[in-house]
DOLUMSE-660735 format. One line per 4 residues: for each residue x, y, z of C-alpha. Coordinates in steps of 0.05 Angstrom, whole numbers. Layout:
N
X,Y,Z ~ ...
END
This chain:
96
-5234,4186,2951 ~ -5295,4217,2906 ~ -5332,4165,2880 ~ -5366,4176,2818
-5436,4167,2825 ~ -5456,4156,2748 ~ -5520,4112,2753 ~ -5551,4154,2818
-5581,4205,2762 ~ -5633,4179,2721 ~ -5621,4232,2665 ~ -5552,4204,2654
-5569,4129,2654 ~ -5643,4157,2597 ~ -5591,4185,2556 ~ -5536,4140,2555
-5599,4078,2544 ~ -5629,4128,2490 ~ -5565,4135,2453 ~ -5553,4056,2455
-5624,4054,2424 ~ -5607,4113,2374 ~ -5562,4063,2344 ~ -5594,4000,2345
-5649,4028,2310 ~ -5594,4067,2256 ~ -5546,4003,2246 ~ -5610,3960,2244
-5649,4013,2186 ~ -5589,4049,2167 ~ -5639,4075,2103 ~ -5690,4107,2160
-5647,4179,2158 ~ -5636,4179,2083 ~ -5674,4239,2050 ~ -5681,4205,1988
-5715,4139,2006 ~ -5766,4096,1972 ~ -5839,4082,1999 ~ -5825,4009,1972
-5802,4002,2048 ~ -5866,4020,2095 ~ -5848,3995,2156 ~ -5869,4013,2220
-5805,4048,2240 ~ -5797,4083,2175 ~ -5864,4108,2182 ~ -5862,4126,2248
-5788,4140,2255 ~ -5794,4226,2276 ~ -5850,4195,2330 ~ -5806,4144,2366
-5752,4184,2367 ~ -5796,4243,2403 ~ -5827,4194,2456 ~ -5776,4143,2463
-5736,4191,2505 ~ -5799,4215,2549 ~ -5816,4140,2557 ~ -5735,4120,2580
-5734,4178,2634 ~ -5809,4163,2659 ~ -5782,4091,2668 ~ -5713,4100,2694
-5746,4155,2747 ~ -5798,4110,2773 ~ -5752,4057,2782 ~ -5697,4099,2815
-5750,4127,2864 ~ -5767,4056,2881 ~ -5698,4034,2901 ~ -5686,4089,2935
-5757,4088,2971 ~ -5739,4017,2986 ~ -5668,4036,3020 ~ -5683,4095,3058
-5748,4053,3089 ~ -5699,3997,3110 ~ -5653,4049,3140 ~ -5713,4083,3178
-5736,4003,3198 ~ -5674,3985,3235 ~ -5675,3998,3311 ~ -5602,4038,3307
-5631,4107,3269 ~ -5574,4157,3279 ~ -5607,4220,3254 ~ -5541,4252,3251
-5511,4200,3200 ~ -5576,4203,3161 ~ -5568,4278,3151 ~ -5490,4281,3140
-5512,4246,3073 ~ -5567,4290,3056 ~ -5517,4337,3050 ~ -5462,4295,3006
END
């Protein structure tokens, strides 16, 4: 059996946390994407809004690489730690 391995690629899990975002911020300032708006409400977002939504995906995938390279830093040094290293094993999942 295949498993699916969803949260092993850090561009799935930025884009799946950026769209979650995406719509916090829109249900929260449902009035930030209307053409027609006021300047009665200058808030940061609203001022802001075409900026956060350029670097808040850059900032998501910086974050979710580093800490995917950590974890898997961490595992594959506890694999190489432990006395029974089968270099055979190690590269049959390389290749998976």
């Amino acid at each position: 059996m295949m498993k699916i391995k969803l949260f092993e690629n850090p561009l799935t899990i930025s884009l799946i946390l950026y769209i979650i975002i995406s719509l916090i911020i829109y249900i929260r300032n449902p009035n930030l994407f209307d053409k027609n708006k006021d300047n009665d409400d200058d808030s940061f977002v609203s001022r802001y809004a075409c900026f956060i939504f350029i670097l808040c995906p850059i900032l998501i995938y910086g974050c979710i690489c580093g800490l995917t390279s950590y974890t898997n830093r961490s595992h594959y040094c506890k694999i190489l730690k432990s006395k029974e290293l089968n270099l055979k094993e190690m590269l049959e999942q390389c290749k998976k």
